[in-house]
C-alpha positions in Angstrom: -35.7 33.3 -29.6 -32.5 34.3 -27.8 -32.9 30.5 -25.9 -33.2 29.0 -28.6 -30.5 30.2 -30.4 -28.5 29.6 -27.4 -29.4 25.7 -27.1 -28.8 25.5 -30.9 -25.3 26.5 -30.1 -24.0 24.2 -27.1 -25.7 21.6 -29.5 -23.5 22.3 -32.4 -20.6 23.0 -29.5 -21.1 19.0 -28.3 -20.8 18.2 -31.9 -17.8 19.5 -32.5 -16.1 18.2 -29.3 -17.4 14.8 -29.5 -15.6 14.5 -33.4 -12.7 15.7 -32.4 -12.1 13.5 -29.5 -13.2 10.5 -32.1 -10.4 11.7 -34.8 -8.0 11.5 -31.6 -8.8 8.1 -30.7 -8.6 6.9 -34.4 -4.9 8.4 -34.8 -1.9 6.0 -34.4 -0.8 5.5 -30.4 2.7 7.0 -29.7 4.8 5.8 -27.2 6.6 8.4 -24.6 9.7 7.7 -22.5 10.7 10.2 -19.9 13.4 12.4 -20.3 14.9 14.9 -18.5 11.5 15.3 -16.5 9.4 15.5 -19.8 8.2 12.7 -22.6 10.1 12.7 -25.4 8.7 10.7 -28.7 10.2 7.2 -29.3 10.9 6.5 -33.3 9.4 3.3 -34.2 12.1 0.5 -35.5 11.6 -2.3 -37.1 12.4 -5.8 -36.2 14.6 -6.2 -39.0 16.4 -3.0 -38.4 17.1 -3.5 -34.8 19.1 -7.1 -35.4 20.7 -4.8 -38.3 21.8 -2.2 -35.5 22.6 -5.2 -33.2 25.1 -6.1 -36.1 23.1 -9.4 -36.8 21.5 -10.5 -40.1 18.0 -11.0 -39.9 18.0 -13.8 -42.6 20.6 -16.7 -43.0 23.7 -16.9 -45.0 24.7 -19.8 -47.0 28.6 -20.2 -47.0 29.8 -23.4 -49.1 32.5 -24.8 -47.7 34.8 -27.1 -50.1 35.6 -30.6 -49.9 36.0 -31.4 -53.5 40.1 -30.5 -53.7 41.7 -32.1 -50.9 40.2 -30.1 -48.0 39.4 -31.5 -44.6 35.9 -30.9 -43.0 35.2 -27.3 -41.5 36.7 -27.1 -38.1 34.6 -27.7 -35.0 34.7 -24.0 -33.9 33.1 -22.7 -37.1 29.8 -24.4 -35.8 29.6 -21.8 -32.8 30.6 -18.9 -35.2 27.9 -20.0 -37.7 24.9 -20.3 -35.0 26.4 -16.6 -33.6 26.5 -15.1 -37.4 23.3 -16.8 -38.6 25.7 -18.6 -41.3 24.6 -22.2 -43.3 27.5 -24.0 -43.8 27.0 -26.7 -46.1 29.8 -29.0 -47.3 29.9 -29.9 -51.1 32.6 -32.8 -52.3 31.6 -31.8 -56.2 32.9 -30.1 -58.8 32.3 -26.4 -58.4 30.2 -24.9 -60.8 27.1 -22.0 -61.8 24.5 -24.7 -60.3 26.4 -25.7 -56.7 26.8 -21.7 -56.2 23.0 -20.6 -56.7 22.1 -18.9 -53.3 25.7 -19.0 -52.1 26.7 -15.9 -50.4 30.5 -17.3 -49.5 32.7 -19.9 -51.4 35.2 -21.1 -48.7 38.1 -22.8 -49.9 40.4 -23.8 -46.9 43.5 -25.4 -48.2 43.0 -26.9 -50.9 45.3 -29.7 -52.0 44.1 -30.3 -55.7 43.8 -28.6 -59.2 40.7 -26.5 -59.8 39.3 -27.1 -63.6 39.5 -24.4 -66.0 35.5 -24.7 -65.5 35.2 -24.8 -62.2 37.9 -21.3 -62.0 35.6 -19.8 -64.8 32.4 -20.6 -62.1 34.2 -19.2 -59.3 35.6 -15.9 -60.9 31.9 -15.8 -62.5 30.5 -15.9 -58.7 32.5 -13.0 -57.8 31.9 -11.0 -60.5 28.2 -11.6 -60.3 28.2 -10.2 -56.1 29.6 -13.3 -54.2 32.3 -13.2 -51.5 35.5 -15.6 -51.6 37.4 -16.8 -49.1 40.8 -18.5 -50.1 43.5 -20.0 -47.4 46.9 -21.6 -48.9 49.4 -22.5 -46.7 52.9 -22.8 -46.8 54.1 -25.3 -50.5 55.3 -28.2 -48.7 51.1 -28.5 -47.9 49.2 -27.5 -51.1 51.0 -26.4 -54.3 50.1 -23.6 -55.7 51.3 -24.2 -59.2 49.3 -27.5 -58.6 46.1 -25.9 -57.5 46.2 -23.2 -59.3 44.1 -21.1 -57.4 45.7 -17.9 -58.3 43.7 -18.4 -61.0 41.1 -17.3 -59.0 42.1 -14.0 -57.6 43.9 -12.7 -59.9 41.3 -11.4 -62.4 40.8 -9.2 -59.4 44.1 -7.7 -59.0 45.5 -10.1 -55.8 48.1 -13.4 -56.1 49.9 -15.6 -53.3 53.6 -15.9 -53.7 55.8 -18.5 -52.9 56.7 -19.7 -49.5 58.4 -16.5 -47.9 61.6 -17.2 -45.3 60.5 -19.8 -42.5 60.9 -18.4 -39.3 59.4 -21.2 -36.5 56.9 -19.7 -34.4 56.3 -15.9 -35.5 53.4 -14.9 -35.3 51.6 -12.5 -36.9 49.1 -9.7 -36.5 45.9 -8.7 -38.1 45.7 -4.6 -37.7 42.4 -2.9 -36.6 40.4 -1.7 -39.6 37.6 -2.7 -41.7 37.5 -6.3 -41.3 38.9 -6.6 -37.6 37.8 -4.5 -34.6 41.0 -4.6 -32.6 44.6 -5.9 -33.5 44.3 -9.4 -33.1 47.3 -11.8 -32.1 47.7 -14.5 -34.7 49.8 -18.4 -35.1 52.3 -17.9 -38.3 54.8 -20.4 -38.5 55.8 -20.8 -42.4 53.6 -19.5 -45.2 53.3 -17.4 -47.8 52.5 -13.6 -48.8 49.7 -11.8 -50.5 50.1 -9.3 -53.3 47.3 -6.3 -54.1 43.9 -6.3 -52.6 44.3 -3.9 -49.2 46.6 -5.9 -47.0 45.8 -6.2 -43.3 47.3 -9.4 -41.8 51.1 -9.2 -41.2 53.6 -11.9 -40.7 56.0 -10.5 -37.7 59.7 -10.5 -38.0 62.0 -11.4 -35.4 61.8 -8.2 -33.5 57.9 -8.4 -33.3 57.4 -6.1 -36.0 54.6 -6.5 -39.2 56.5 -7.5 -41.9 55.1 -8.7 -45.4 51.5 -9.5 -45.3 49.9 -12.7 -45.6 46.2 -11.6 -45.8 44.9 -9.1 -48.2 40.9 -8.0 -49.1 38.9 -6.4 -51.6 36.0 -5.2 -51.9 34.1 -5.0 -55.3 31.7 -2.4 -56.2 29.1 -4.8 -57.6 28.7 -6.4 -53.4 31.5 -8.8 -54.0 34.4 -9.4 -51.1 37.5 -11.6 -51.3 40.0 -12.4 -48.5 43.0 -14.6 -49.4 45.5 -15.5 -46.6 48.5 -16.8 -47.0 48.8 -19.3 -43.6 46.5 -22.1 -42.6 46.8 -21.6 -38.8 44.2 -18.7 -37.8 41.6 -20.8 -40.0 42.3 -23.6 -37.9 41.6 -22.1 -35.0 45.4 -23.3 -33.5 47.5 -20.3 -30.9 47.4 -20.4 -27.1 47.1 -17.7 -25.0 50.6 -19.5 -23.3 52.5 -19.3 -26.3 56.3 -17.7 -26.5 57.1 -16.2 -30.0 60.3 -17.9 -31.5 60.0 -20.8 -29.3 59.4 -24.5 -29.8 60.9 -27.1 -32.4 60.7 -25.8 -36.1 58.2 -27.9 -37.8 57.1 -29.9 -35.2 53.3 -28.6 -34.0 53.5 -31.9 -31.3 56.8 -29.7 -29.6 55.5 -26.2 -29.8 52.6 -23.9 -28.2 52.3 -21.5 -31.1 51.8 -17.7 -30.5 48.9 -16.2 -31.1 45.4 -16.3 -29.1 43.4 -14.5 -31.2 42.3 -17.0 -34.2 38.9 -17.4 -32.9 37.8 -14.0 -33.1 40.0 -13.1 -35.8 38.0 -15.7 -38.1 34.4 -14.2 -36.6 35.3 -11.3 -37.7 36.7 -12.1 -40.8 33.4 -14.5 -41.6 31.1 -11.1 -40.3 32.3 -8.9 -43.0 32.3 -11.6 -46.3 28.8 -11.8 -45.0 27.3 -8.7 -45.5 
C-alpha cells in the first residue's frame, strides 16, 4: 500500500512540474541587458514613442505655404528642413479660406505684398482659434505695407501687432535668445525692419553696441494647441547671413555690397518650424 501511495505521488509531483514549466513558456519573453554584473529589465517602447523621444514626428505635417499675396516660392533650404522635420509643404496661389486649411497644421505667410480679404482674415484667425499654428514675416514698409496688407488683422485678436519701420541701422544684426523655441542663442541678418508688440518676445534687433534692443520676433502659445510666431525682418526666413560677416559694415541698402551678419538663419528657422509643428 505504502508503494503505491508513493508512485501516486511522484505522479501527481510530474504533474505539477510539467504545468508549471508550460504556464512559463506561454508568458510574454523579456528582454535583459547587463548591468553592473547583473540583468536588469528593459521597458518595452514603442515605435512611435521612440521617434517622439528622438524629437521627430512619427506622422507628416502639412505646412501651407502662401503664394496668393505677393509672396515668392519657399526658399530652397526649406526643402532640407522639411525632409529633416517630416513637414509637407504645399504651395497654394488661392484665396485663403475654411476649405484650403483642412488638414493644415501651419499657415506660412512669408512677406506678403498684398491685401488679405476680410474673408480670408476671418479663415485665418478661425484656424487659429480652432488649434492651427501661424507663422507671419513682414519686413521693413518700403517691401510690403502693412496698412496695405493688413495682416495685423491677423494677430491681433491674439494680443500681438507689428509696428512701423523702427530706426534703420545697416547691418545690425540681431539675436534670437535661448528658450522655448531656440536651443542656443542664435546669431541672426537684421538690416531694417520692424518690431513686434505682445506675444513673449524672443528675437532681438541689436543696437550699435551689440546689445538686444527692441524685438522683432514674438510667440504665443494658445491653450486650445494653437502657436503663432510673427517676425518683424525678412532675412532669417530667407536663409541670407555669412559666417564672414562684420556688424555695421557694408553699403546701407545695398545687399550686392554687403556680407550681412548673422550665420545662424538656418538653424534658427529649423527650430522655429520644430516648435509650430508640434
Amino acid at each position: 500500500m505504502k508503494n503505491k501511495m508513493l508512485f501516486f505521488a511522484a505522479i501527481v509531483f510530474c504533474f505539477i512540474t510539467i504545468s508549471s514549466i508550460g504556464a512559463q513558456k506561454l508568458r510574454k519573453p523579456i528582454r535583459l541587458k547587463q548591468t553592473a554584473g547583473r540583468p536588469e529589465q528593459v521597458n518595452r517602447v514603442e515605435p512611435d514613442r521612440i521617434n517622439l523621444l528622438r524629437g521627430q514626428r512619427a506622422d507628416t505635417v502639412r505646412l501651407l505655404f502662401d503664394q496668393a499675396h505677393g509672396e515668392q516660392p519657399p526658399p530652397g533650404p526649406m526643402d532640407a528642413i522639411a525632409k529633416k522635420l517630416g513637414l509637407v509643404i504645399q504651395t497654394s496661389a488661392q484665396p485663403i479660406n475654411s476649405e484650403s486649411l483642412k488638414g493644415v497644421r501651419i499657415l506660412y505667410l512669408r512677406a506678403p505684398s498684398k491685401e488679405f480679404t476680410s474673408a480670408e482674415t476671418e479663415a485665418i484667425v478661425a484656424f487659429v482659434k480652432g488649434g492651427g499654428s501661424l507663422l507671419l514675416v513682414l519686413d521693413e514698409e518700403r517691401r510690403q505695407s502693412l496698412e496695405k496688407t493688413g495682416v495685423n488683422n491677423l494677430i491681433t485678436p491674439f494680443g500681438m501687432r507689428l509696428t512701423p519701420d523702427t530706426e534703420y541701422l545697416h547691418n545690425c544684426g540681431g539675436i534670437a535668445k535661448a528658450g522655448e523655441i531656440n536651443k542656443a542663442d542664435r546669431e541672426l541678418p537684421f538690416s531694417g525692419g520692424r518690431a513686434v508688440e505682445g506675444g513673449t518676445a524672443f528675437a532681438f534687433q541689436l543696437d550699435k553696441n551689440g546689445a538686444p534692443a527692441q524685438p522683432f520676433g514674438a510667440y504665443k502659445r494658445l491653450d486650445n494647441g494653437a502657436r503663432i510666431v510673427a517676425l518683424g525682418e525678412g532675412m532669417a526666413s530667407l536663409f541670407l547671413g555669412a559666417p564672414n560677416g562684420v556688424r555695421l559694415t557694408g553699403v546701407p541698402n545695398d545687399p550686392t555690397r554687403t556680407t550681412y551678419w548673422g550665420k545662424d538663419s538656418s538653424i534658427f528657422m529649423e527650430e522655429l518650424l520644430m516648435w509650430l509643428s508640434r
